[in-house]
N, C-alpha and C positions, 0 to 999 in steps of 0.2 A: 691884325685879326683879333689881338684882345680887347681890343674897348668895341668890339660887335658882340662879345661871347655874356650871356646870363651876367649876373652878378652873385660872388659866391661870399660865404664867410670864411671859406678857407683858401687857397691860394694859388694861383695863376702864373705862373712863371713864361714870361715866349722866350724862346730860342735858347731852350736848356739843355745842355751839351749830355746825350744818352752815357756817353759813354763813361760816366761819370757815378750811373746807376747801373752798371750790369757786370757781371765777375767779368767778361773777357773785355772790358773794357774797353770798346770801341763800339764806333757810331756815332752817328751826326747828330745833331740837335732835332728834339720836340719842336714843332710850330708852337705848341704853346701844351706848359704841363701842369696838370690839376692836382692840387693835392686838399678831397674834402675834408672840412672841419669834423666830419659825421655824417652817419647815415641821412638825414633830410636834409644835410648840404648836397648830399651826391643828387638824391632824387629830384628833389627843385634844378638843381642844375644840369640836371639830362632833360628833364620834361620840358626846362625853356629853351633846350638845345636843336638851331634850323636843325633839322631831319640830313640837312647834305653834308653836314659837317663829320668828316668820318670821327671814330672814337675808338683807343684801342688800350684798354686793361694791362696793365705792366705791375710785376709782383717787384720781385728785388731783381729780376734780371739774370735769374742763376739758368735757365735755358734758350739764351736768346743772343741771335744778333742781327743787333740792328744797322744796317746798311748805311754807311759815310755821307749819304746826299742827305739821310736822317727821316724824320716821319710829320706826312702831313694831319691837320686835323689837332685832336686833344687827348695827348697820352695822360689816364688817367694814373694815378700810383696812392692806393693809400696806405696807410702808416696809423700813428696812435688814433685809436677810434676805435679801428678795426681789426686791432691783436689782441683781443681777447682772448682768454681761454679760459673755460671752466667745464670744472664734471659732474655728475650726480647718479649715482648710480654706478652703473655701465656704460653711460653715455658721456660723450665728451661733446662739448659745444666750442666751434674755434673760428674766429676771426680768419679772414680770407687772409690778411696779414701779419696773423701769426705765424711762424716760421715753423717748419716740421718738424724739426727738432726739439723745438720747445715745447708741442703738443706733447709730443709721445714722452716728454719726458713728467711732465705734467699728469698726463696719463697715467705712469707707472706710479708715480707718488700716490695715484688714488686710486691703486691696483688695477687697474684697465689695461690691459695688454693692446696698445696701439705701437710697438716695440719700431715694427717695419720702417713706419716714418723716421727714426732716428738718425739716419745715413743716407735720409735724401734731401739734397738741398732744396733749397727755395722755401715759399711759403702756400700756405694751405688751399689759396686760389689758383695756384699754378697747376697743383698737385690733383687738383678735384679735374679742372681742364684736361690734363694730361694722363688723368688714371691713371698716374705715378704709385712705381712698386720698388721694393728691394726682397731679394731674398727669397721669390716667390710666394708675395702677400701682397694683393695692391689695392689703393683705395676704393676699388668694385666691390672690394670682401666686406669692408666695414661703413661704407657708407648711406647713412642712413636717410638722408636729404640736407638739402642745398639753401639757402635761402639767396636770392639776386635781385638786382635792380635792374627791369627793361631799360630800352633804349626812349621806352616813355615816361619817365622816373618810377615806373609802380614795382613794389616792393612786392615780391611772389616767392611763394614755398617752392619749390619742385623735388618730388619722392626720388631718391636715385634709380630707379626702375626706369623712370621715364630719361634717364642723361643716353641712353645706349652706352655706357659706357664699357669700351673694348681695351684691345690691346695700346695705350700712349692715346688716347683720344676718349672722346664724348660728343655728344651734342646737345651746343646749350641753347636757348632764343639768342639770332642773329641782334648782336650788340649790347646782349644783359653782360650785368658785372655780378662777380659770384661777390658777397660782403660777408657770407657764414657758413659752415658747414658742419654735420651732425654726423658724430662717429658711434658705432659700439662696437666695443671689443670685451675679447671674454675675460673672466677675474686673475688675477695673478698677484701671487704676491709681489709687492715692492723690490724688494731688497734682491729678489731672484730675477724681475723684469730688469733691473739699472744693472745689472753683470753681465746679463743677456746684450743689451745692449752695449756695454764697453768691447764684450769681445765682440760685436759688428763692428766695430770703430777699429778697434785694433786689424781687423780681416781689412775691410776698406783702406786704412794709411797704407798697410805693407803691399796692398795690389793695387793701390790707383796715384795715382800724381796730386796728391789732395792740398801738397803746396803749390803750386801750379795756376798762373790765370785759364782755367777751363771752363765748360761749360755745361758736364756731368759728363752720359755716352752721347757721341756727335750722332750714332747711326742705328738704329731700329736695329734687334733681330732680324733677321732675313727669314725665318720659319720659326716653326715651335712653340707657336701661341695660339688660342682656343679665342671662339667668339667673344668670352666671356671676360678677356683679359687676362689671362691667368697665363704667364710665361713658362714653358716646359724646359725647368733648368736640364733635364737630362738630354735636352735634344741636342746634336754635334754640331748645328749649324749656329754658332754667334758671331757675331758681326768684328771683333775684335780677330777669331780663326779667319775670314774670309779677306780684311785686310792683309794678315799677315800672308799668309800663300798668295797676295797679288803681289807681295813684294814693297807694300807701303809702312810697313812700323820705322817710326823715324823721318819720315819726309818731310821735307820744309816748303815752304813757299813763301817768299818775302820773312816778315817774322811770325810767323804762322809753322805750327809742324805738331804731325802726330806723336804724340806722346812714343818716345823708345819704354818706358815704362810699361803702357795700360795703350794700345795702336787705334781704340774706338774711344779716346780721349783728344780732343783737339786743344792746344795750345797755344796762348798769346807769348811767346817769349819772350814780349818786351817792349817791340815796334811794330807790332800787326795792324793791319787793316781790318775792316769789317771784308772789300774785297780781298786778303789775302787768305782770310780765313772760311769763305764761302770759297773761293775756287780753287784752294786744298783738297778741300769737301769734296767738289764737285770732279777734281783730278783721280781721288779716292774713289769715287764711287764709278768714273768713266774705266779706272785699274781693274777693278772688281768684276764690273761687266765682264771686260775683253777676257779677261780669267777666267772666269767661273760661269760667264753666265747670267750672273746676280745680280737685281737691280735694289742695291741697298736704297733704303728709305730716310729722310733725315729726321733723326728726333729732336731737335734742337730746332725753334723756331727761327727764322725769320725773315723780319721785316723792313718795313723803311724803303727807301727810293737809292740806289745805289750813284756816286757823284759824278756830278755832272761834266765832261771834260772841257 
């Protein structure tokens, strides 16, 4: 498939092994993985791209799994180019592949209270997709617009008004790639944002598995959240209590198992499958039902073609 695909300045990998770029470290091989030199590498190389060839954005892999038979088409993944970050003002401007962490901390240096992002993993396009939150602040609050490349290489603004962005989701043009995104947050001093955030970090180690191959929460709240995205810590239904009362904190499956730590934590212990860690998942959420009722939702993507026997 790679000697039919465009001609890039940046680089072309076939049959590169997923599992290699995602925390839970499993999953089969890319048909073929892009990594562009730059934003008019991307665009030139989607707009010469047949239209049938699927194409599917990959950040660093902190919410996903990709399935053992692996993924057809051209996983895109970028890297230096597209980890910028800078501020001005109130405003912070950040590469799809700058890491969340590194924003908000960037952030705080230039008093901009983007604090939320500190304790969510992955990087800024994951996070824009995902209307990823911590703590009751999620990127619906401060997102200001997006900038993506269509699936015809054209480089377009879109105001966050227009992503619908809700509770773990948005919507963006089927097959755009986000390459930037525009935050504002309100002033704070520095030195009071960077404590603020160490004690999120110290709250996060002591309740989640953060040494751990995971891949943040496996499963959606089951209630308590507003069209708007906006999660209702006070509500009694979380997906971690609903686990627990079916009786799953701890469960294994091959090397796959819910975290005894944090039960809405799913775990590579070591020898996992991409299959053993989806039909944990899927044992968890069949538990849940027959319990409660509840048809837990999964927030951890994925993908890929599962292996072939």
């Amino acid at each position: 498939m790679i000697d039919q695909l465009p001609p890039v300045r940046g680089r072309l990998t076939e049959g590169r092994p997923l599992s290699e770029l995602t925390w839970l470290r499993v999953g089969g091989p890319a048909e073929v993985l892009f990594q562009p030199a730059d934003m008019q590498d991307l665009q030139d190389f989607l707009a010469a791209l047949p239209a049938e060839v699927p194409v599917f954005p990959m950040g660093v892999g902190s919410n996903l799994i990709v399935r053992d038979g692996g993924m057809r088409g051209v996983v895109i993944r970028m890297g230096r180019g597209f980890n910028g970050i800078a501020a001005e003002g109130t405003r912070v401007t950040a590469g799809a592949a700058a890491l969340d962490a590194h924003v908000a901390k960037r952030a705080a240096q230039a008093g901009v209270d983007l604090t939320f992002l500190r304790t969510i993993p992955g990087s800024i396009g994951g996070a824009v997709r995902m209307n990823a939150g911590c703590y009751g602040t999620y990127v619906a609050d401060h997102l200001v617009e997006i900038r993506a490349v269509t699936r015809q290489g054209v480089l377009v603004t879109i105001p966050a008004a227009e992503l619908n962005l809700q509770y773990r989701q948005s919507e963006l043009p089927e097959g755009a790639v986000v390459v930037e995104a525009v935050f504002e947050g309100p002033q704070g001093d520095p030195a009071e944002l960077e404590a603020r955030m160490e004690a999120q970090l110290k709250k996060r180690d002591e309740t989640q598995p953060t040494k751990d191959r995971t891949a943040g929460s496996t499963f959606r709240n089951p209630a308590g959240f507003s069209s708007t995205g906006r999660d209702d810590d006070t509500h009694e239904l979380k997906a971690w209590k609903v686990i627990d009362e079916a009786g799953m904190r701890g469960a294994t499956r091959g090397g796959a198992q819910m975290s005894p730590m944090h039960s809405n934590f799913l775990v590579n212990t070591g020898e996992a499958s991409a299959a053993d860690l989806e039909g944990l998942g899927e044992e968890v959420r069949k538990r849940v039902f027959q319990h409660s009722g509840l048809q837990l939702q999964w927030e951890i993507m994925r993908v890929g073609d599962p292996l072939e026997n």
